[in-house]
C-alpha positions in Angstrom: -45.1 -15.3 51.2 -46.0 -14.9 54.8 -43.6 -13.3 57.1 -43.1 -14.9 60.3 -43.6 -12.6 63.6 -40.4 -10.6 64.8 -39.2 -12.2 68.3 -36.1 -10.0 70.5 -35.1 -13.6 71.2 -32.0 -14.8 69.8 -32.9 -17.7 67.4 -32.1 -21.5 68.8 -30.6 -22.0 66.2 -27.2 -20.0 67.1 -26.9 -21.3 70.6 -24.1 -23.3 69.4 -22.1 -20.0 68.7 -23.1 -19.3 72.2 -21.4 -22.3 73.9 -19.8 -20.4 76.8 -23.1 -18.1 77.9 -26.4 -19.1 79.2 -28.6 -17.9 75.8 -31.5 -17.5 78.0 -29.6 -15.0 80.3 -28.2 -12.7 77.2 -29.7 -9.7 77.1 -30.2 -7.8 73.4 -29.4 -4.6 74.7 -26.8 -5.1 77.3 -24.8 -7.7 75.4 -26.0 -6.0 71.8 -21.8 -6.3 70.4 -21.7 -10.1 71.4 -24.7 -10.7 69.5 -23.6 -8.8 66.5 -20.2 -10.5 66.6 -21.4 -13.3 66.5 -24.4 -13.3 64.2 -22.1 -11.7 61.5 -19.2 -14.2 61.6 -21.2 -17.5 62.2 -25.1 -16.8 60.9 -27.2 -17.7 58.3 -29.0 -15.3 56.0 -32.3 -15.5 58.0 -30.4 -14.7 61.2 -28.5 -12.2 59.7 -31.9 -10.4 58.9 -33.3 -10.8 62.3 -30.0 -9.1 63.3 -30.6 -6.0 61.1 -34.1 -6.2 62.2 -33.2 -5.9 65.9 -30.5 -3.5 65.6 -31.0 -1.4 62.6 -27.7 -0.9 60.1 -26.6 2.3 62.5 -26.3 0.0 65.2 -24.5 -2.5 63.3 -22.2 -0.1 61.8 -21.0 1.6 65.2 -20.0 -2.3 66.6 -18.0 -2.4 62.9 -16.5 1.0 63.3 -15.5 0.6 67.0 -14.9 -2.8 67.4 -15.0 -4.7 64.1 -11.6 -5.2 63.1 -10.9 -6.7 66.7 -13.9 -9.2 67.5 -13.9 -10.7 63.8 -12.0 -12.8 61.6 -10.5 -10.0 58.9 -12.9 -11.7 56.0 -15.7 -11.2 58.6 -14.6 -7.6 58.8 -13.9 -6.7 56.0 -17.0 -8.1 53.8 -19.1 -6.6 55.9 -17.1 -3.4 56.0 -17.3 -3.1 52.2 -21.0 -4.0 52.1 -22.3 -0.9 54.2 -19.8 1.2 53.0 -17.3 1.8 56.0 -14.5 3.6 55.1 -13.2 4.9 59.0 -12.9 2.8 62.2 -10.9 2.3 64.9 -7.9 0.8 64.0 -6.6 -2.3 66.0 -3.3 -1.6 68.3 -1.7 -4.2 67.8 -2.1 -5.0 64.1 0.7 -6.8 62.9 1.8 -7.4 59.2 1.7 -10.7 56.8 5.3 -10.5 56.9 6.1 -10.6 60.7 3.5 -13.5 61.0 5.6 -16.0 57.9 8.6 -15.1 60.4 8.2 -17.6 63.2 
């Protein structure tokens, strides 16, 4: 099997998970948590490892410790949180139970 050349571009293929941003104008390192966020809740497998190829697992895992259980869906979160093993992050402020949400 021949592996296909590493590109810093993010793949055409997620612009659609990019409505409100210029693709083009993103920038890997500057908006690095956007493009984690979004590649983990909404890409494929083959994005997923062009993710980890452009950001490494410790880069990954800081955006899930600090900002995780904010910018994704708690599935999101919380498979990936299980699958590299993080067991600390920062909490959200105004997490809210099951119970208070059934109320309204």
């Amino acid at each position: 099997m021949q592996r296909t050349p590493f590109s810093r571009q993010i793949p055409t293929a997620l612009k659609p998970f990019f409505q409100e941003y210029d693709i083009s104008r993103l920038d890997v390192t500057r908006d690095a948590n956007l493009i984690i966020q979004r590649v983990l809740e909404f890409g494929t497998w083959d994005e997923i490892r062009w993710l980890f190829e452009l950001y490494r697992s410790k880069r990954i895992r800081l955006f899930l410790r600090g900002h995780g259980e904010r910018w994704l869906k708690p599935v999101t979160f919380n498979y990936w949180r299980k699958l590299l093993g993080i067991r600390r992050w920062k909490k959200h402020p105004f997490s809210i139970t099951k119970r208070e949400v059934w109320k309204n």
